[in-house]
VONU-229077 format. One line per field, with one value per residue: x, y, z of N, C-alpha, C in turn; residue in one letter. Coordinates in Angstrom, 2 decimals. Example, Ala and Ser with C-alpha at 12.3 -4.5 7.8 and 13.67 -1.06 7.14 Angstrom:
residues 2
nc1 <- (13.19 | 12.85)
nc2 <- (-5.69 | -2.25)
nc3 <- (7.80 | 7.08)
cac1 <- (12.30 | 13.67)
cac2 <- (-4.50 | -1.06)
cac3 <- (7.80 | 7.14)
cc1 <- (13.20 | 12.90)
cc2 <- (-3.30 | 0.03)
cc3 <- (7.80 | 7.87)
aa <- (A | S)
This chain:
residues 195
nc1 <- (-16.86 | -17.64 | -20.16 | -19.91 | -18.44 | -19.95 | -18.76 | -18.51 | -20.76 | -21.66 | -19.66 | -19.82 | -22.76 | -25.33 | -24.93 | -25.79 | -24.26 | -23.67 | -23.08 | -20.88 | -19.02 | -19.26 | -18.03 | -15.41 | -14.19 | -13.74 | -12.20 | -10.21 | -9.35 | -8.25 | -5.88 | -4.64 | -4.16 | -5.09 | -3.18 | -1.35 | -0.12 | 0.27 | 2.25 | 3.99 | 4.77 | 5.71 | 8.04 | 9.39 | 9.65 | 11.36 | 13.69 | 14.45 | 15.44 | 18.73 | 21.20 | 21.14 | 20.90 | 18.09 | 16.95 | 17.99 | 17.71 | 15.84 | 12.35 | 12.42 | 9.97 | 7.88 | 8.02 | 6.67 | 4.40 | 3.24 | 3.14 | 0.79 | -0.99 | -1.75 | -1.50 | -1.62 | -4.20 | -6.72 | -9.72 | -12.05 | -13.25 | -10.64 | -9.64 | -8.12 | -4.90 | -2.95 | -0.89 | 0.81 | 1.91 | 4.11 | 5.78 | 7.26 | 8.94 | 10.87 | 10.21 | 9.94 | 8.93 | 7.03 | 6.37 | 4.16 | 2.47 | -0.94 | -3.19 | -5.91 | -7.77 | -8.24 | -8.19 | -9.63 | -10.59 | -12.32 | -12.49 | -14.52 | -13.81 | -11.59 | -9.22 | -7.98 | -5.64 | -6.40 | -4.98 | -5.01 | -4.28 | -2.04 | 0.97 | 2.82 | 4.38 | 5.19 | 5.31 | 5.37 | 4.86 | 2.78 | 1.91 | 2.46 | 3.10 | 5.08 | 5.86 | 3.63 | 1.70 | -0.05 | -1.39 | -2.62 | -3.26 | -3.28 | -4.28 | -5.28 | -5.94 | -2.75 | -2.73 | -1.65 | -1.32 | -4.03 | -5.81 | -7.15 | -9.96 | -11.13 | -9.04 | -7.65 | -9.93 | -9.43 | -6.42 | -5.14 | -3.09 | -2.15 | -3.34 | -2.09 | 0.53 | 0.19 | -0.69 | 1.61 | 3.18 | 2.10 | 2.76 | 5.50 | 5.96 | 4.43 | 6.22 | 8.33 | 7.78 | 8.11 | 10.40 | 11.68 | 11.08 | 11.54 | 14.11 | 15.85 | 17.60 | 19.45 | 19.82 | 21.89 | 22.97 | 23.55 | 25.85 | 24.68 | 23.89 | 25.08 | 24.48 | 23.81 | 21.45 | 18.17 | 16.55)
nc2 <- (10.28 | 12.63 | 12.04 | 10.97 | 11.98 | 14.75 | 16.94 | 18.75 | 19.99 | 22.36 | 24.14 | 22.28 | 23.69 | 24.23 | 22.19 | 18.51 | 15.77 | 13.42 | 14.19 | 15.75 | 13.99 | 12.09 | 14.22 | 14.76 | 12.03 | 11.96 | 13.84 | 12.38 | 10.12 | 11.35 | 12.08 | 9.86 | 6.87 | 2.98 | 1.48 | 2.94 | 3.30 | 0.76 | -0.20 | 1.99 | 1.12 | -1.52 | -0.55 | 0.82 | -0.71 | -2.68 | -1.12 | -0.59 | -2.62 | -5.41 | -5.63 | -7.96 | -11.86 | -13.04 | -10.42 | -9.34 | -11.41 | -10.77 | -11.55 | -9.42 | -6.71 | -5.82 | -8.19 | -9.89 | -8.73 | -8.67 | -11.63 | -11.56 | -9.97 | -7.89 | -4.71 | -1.53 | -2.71 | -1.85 | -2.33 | -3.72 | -5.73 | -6.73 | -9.45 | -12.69 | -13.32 | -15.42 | -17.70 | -19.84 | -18.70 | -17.61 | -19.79 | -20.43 | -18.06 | -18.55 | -18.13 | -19.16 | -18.37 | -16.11 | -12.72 | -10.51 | -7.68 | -6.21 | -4.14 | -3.13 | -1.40 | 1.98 | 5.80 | 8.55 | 9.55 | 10.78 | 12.17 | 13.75 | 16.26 | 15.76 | 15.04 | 12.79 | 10.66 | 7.20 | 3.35 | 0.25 | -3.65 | -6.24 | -8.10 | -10.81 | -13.48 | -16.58 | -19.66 | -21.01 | -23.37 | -25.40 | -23.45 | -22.48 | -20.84 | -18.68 | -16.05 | -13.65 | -10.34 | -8.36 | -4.82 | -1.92 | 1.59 | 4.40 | 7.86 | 9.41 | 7.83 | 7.74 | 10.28 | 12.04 | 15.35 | 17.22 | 17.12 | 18.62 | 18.38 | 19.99 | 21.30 | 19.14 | 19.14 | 21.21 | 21.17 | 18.19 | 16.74 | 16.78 | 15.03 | 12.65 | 13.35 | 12.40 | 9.82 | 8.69 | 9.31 | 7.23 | 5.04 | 5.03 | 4.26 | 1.83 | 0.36 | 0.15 | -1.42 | -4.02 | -4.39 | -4.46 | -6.86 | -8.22 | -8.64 | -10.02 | -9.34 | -12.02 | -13.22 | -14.45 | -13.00 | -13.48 | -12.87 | -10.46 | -12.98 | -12.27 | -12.62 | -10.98 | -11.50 | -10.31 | -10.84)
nc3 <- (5.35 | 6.39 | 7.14 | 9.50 | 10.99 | 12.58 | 12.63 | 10.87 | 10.12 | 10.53 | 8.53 | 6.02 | 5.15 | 3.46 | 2.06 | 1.27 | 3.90 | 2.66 | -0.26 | 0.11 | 1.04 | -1.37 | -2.99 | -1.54 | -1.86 | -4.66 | -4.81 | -3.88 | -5.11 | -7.25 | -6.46 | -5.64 | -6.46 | -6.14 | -7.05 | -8.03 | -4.63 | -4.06 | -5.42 | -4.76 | -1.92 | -2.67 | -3.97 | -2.42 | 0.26 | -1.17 | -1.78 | 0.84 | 1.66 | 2.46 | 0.32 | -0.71 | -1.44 | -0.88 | -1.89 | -4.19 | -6.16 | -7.34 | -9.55 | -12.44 | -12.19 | -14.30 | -15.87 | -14.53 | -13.85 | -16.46 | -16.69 | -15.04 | -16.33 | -15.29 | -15.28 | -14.24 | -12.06 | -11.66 | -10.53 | -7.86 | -6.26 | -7.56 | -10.14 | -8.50 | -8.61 | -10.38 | -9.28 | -9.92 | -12.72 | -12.07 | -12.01 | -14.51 | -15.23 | -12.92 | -10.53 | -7.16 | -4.95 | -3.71 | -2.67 | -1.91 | -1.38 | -0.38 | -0.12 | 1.06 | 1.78 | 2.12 | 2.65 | 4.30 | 7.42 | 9.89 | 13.62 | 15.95 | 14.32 | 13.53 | 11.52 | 9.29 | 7.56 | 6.28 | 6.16 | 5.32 | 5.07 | 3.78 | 3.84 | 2.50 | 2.61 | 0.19 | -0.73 | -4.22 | -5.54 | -3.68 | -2.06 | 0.63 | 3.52 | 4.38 | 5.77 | 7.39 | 7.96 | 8.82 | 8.61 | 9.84 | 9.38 | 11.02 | 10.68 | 12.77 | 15.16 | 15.80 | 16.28 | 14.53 | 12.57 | 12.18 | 9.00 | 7.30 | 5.17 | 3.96 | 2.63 | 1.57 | -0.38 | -2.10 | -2.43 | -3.29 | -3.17 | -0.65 | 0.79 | -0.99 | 0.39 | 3.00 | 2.91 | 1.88 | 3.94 | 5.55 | 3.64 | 4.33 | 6.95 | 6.76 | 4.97 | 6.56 | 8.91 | 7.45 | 6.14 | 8.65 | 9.90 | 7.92 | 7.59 | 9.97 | 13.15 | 13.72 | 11.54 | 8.64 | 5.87 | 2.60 | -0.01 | -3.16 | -6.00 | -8.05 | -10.81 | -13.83 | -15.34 | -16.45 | -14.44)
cac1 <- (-16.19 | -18.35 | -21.47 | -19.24 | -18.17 | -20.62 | -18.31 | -18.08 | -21.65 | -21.68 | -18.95 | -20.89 | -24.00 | -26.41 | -24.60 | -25.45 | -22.48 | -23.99 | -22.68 | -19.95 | -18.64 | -18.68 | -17.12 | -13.94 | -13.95 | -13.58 | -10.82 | -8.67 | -9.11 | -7.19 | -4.75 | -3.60 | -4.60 | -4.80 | -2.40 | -0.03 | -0.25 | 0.44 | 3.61 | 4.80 | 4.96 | 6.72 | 9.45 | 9.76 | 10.10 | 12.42 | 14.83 | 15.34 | 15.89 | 19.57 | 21.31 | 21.67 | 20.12 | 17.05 | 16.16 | 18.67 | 17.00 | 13.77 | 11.92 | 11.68 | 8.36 | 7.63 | 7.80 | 5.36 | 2.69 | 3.03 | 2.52 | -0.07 | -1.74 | -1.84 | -0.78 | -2.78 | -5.04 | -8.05 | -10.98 | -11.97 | -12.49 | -9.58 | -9.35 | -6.66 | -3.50 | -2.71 | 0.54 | 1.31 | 2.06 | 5.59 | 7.23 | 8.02 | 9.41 | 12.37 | 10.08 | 9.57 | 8.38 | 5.85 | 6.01 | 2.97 | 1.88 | -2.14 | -3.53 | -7.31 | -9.18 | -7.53 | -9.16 | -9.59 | -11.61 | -12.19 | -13.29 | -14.35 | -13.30 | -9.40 | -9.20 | -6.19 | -5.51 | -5.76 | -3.99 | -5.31 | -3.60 | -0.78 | 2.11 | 3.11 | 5.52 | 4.38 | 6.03 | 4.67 | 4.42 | 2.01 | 1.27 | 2.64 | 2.94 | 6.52 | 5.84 | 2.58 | 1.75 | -1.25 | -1.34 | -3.82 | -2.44 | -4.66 | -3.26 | -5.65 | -5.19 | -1.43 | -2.50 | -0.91 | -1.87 | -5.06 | -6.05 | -8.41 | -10.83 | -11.23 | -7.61 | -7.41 | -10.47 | -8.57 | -5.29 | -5.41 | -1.40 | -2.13 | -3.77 | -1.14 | 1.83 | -0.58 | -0.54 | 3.44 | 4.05 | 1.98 | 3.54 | 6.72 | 6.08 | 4.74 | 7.65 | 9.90 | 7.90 | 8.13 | 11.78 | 12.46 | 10.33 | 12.20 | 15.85 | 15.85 | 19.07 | 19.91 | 19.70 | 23.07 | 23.24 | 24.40 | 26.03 | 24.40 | 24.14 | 26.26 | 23.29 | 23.55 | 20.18 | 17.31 | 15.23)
cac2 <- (10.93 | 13.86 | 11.18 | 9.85 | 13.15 | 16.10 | 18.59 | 19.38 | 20.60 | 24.04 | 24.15 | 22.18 | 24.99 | 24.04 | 20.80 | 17.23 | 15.11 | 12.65 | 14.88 | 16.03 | 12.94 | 11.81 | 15.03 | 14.48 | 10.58 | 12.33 | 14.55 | 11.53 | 9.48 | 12.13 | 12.65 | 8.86 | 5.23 | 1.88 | 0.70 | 3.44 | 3.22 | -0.62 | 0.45 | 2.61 | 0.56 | -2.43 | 0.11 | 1.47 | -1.68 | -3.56 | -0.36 | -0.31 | -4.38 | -4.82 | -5.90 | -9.38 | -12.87 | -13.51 | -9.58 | -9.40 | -12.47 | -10.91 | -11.32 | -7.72 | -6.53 | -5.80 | -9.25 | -10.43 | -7.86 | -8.89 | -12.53 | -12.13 | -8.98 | -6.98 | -3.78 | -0.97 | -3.00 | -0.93 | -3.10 | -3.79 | -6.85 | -7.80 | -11.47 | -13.28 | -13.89 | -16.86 | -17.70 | -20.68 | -18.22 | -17.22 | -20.68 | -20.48 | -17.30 | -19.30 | -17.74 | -20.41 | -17.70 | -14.98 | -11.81 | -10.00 | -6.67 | -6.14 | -2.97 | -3.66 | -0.24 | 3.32 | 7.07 | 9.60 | 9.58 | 11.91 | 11.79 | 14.69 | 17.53 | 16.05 | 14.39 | 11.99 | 9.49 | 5.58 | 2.69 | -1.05 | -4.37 | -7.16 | -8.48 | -12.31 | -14.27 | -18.01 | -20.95 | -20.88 | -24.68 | -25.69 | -22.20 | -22.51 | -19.16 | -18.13 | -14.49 | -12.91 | -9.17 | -7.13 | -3.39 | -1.19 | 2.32 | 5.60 | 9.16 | 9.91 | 7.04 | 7.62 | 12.07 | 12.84 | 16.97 | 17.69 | 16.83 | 19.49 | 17.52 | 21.16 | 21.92 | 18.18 | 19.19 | 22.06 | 20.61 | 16.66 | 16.81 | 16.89 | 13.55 | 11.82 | 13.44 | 11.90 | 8.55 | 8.42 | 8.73 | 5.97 | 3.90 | 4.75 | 3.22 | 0.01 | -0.40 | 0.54 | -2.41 | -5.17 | -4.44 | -5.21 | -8.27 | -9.39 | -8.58 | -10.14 | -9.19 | -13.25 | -13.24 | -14.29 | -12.80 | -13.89 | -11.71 | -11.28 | -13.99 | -12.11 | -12.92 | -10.51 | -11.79 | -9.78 | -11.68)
cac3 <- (6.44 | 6.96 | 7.52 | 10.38 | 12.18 | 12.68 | 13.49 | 9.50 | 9.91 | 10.37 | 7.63 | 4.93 | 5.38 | 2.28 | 1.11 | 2.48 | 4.10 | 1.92 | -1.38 | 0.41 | 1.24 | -2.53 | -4.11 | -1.14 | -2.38 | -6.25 | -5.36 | -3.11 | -6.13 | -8.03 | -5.75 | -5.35 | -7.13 | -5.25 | -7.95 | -6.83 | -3.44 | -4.12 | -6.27 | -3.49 | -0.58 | -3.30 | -4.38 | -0.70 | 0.98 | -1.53 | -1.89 | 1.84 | 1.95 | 2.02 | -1.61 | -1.02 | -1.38 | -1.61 | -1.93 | -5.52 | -6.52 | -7.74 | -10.81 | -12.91 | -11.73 | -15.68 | -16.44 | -13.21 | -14.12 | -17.99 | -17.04 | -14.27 | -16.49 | -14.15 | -15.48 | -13.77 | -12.08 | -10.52 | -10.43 | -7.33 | -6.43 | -9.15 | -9.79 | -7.74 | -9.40 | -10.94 | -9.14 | -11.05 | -13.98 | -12.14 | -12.05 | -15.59 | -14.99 | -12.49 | -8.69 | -6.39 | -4.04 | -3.78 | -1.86 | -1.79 | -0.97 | -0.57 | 0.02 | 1.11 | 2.31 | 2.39 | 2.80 | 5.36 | 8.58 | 11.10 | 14.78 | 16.74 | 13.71 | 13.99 | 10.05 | 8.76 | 6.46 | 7.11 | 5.05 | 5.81 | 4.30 | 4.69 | 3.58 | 2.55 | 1.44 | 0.40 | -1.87 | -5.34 | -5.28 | -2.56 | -1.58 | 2.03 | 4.11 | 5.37 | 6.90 | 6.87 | 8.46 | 8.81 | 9.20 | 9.54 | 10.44 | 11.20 | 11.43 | 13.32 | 15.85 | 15.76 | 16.97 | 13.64 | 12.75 | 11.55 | 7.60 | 7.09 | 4.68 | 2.81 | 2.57 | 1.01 | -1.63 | -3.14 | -2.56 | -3.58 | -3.24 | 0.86 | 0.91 | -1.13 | 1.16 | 4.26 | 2.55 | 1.71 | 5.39 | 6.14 | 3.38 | 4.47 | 8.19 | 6.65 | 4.29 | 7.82 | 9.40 | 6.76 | 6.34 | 9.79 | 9.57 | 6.37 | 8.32 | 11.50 | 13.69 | 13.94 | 9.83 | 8.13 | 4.34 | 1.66 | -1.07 | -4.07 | -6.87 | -9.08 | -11.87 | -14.66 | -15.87 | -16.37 | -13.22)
cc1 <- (-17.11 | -19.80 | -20.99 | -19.06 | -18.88 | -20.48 | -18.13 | -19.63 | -21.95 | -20.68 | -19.63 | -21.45 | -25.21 | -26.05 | -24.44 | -23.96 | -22.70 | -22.69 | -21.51 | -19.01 | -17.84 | -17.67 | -15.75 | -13.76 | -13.04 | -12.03 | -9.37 | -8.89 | -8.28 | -6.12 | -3.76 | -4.72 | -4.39 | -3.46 | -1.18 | 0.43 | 0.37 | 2.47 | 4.53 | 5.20 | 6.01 | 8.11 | 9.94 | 10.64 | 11.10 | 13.32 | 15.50 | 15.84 | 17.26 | 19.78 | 22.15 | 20.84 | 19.23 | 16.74 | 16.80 | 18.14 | 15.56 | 13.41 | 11.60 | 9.87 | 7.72 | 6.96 | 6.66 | 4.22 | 2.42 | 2.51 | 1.39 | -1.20 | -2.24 | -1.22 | -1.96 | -4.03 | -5.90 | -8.77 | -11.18 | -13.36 | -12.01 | -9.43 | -7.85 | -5.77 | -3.89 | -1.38 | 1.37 | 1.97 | 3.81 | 6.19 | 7.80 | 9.37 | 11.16 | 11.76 | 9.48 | 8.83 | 7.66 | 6.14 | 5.08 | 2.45 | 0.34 | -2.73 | -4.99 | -8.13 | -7.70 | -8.19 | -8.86 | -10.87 | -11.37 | -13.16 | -13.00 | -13.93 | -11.54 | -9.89 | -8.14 | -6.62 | -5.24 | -5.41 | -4.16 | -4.83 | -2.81 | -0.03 | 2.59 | 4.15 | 5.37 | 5.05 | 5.03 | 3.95 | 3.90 | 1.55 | 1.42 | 3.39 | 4.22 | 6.57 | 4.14 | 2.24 | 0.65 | -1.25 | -2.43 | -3.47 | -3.22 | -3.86 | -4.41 | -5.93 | -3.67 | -1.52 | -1.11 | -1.75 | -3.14 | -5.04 | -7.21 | -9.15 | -10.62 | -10.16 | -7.33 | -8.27 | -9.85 | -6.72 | -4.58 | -3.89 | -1.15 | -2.50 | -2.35 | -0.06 | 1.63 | 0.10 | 1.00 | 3.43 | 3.27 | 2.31 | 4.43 | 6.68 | 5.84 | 5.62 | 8.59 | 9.57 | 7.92 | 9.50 | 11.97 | 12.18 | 11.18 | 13.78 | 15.82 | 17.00 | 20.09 | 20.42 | 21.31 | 22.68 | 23.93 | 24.70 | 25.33 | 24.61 | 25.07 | 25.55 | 23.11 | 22.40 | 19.43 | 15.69 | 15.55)
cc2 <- (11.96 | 13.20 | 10.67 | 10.52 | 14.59 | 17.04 | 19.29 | 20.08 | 21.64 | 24.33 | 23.84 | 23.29 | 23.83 | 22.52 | 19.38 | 16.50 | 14.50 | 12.66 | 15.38 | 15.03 | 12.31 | 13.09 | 14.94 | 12.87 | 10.86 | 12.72 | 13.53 | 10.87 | 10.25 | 12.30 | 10.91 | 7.45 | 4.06 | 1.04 | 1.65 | 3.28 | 1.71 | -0.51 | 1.03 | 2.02 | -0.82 | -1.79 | 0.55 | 0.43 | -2.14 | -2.37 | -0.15 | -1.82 | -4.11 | -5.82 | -7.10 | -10.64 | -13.00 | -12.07 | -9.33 | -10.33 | -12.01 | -10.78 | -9.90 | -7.95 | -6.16 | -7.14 | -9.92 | -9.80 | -8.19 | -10.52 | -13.02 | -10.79 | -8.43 | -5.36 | -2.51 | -1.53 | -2.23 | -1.62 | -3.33 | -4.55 | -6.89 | -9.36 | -11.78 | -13.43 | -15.13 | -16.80 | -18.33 | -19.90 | -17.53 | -17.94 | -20.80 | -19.10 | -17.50 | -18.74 | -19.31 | -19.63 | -16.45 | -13.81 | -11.02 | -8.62 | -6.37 | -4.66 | -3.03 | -2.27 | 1.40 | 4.67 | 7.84 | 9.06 | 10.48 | 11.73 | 12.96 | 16.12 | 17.36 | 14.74 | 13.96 | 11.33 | 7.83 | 4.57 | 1.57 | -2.37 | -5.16 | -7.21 | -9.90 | -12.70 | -15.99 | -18.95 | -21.20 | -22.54 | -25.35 | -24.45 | -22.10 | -21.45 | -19.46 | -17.00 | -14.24 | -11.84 | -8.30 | -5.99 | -2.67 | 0.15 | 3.96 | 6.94 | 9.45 | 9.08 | 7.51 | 9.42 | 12.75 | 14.61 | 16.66 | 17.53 | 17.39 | 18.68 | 18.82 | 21.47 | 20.82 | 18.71 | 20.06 | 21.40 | 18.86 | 16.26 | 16.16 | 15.21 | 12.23 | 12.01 | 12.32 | 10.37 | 7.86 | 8.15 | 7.18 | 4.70 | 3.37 | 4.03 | 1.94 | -0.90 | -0.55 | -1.64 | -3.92 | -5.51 | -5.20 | -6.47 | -9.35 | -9.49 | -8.56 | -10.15 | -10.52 | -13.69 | -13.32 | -14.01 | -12.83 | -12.97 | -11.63 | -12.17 | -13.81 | -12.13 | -11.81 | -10.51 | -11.05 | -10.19 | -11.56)
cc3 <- (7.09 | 7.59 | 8.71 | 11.63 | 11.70 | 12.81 | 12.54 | 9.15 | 9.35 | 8.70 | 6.47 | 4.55 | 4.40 | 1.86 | 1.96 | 2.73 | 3.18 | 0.79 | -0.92 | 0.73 | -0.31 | -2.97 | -3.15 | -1.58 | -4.23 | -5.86 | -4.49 | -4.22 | -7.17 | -7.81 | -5.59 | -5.82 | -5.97 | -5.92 | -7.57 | -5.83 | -3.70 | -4.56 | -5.42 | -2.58 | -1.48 | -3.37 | -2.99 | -0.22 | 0.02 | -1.50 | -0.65 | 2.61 | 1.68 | 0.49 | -1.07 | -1.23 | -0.35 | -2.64 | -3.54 | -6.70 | -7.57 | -8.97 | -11.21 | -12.34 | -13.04 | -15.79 | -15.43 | -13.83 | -15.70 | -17.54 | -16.29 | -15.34 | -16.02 | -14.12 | -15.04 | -13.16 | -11.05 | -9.81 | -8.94 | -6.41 | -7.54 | -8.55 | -8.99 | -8.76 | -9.36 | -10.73 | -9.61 | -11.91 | -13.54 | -11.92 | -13.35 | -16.04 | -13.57 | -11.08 | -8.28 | -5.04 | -4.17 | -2.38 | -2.38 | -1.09 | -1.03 | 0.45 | -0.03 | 1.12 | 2.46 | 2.09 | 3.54 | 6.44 | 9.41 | 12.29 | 15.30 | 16.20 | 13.77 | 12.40 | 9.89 | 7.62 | 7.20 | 5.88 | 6.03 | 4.87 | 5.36 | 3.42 | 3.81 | 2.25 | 1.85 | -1.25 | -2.54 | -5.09 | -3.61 | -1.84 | 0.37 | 2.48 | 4.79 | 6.31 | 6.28 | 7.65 | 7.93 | 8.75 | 8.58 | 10.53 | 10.38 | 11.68 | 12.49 | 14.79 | 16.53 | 16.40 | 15.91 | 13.19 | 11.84 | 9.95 | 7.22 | 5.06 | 3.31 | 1.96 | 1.20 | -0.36 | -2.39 | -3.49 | -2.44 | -2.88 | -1.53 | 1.42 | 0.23 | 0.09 | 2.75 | 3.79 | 2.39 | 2.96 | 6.03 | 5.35 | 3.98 | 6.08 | 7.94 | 5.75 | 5.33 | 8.40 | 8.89 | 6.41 | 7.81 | 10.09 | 8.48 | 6.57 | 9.25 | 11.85 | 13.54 | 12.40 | 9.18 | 6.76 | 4.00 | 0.34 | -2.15 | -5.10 | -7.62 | -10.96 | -12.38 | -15.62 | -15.70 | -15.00 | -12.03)
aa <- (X | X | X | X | X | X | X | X | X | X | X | X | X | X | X | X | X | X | X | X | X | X | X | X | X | X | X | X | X | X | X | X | X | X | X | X | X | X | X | X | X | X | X | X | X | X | X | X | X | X | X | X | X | X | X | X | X | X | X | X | X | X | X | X | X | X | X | X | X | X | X | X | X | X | X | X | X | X | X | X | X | X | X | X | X | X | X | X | X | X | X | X | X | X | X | X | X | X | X | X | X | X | X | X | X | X | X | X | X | X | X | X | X | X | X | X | X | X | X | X | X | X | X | X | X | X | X | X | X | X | X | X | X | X | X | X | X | X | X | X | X | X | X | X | X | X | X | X | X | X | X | X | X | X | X | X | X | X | X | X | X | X | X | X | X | X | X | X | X | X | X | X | X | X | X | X | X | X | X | X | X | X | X | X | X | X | X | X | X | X | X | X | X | X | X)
């Protein structure tokens, strides 16, 4: 960030952007995981789906991450899922959250938070795409307030709160995507089952 916009110059004094760059990379990694961030926008979006078929339907997310092992996954590239591994589990369908690139940037001394990714949903068997949705969303694009870079290194807390709000718009727009006005629902199953 600071290698990107010069206006953190004077500020720096003695310390390259270079080095300054990494030690704000250290303290947003403290402040928020890709595996969170991933977590967030799942629990977001399905809690504001409404409570009926398909969205009642869903396999525990326990049992998904136990049979794709996927529990915390950091790595980055992580291996693809193996989607096969949830028809024994009774899904015939996949929704998908992917969370590709996320950070801060700043243009001109005005700093935010950005949050890049999509959103699928694709039939286990044959792997054929029903919805799919991009987003890539920039506070600082969007003339959200200032994200003082500094403010963020002492206070990690500032960067997550940044990041929530831009979950919470792309859980707003995958909801409306996944409940189109024309959409008849169906109640739920009634399925006391753990799935």
């Amino acid at each position: 960030m600071f290698r990107e916009d010069g206006a953190y110059s004077g500020k720096l004094k003695k310390l390259e952007d270079k080095e300054a760059d990494r030690r704000l990379t250290v303290k947003l990694q403290q402040a928020v995981t890709r595996f969170e961030l991933s977590e967030r926008l799942r629990v977001t979006t399905l809690s504001r789906l409404p409570e009926e078929a398909p969205w009642t339907d869903a396999v525990d997310p326990a049992r998904v991450a136990s049979a794709l092992e996927s529990f915390l996954v950091e790595e980055v590239p992580a291996n693809a899922p193996d989607y096969d591994l949830m028809a024994p589990l009774g899904a015939d369908t996949i929704v998908e959250f992917v969370i590709q690139d996320f950070g801060m940037r700043s243009e001109d001394g005005h700093a935010g938070a950005y949050l890049k990714g999509y959103g699928r949903i694709f039939r286990v068997d044959g792997r054929s795409e029903l919805w799919h949705r991009t987003f890539d969303l920039d506070a600082v694009d969007q003339g959200a307030p200032h994200l003082d870079p500094f403010k963020v290194g002492k206070e990690p807390e500032l960067f997550r709160l940044a990041m929530t709000a831009l979950l919470d718009q792309v859980a707003d727009m995958f909801v409306k995507d996944l409940t189109p006005k024309d959409r008849k629902g169906s109640a739920p199953t009634g399925n006391t089952a753990p799935d």
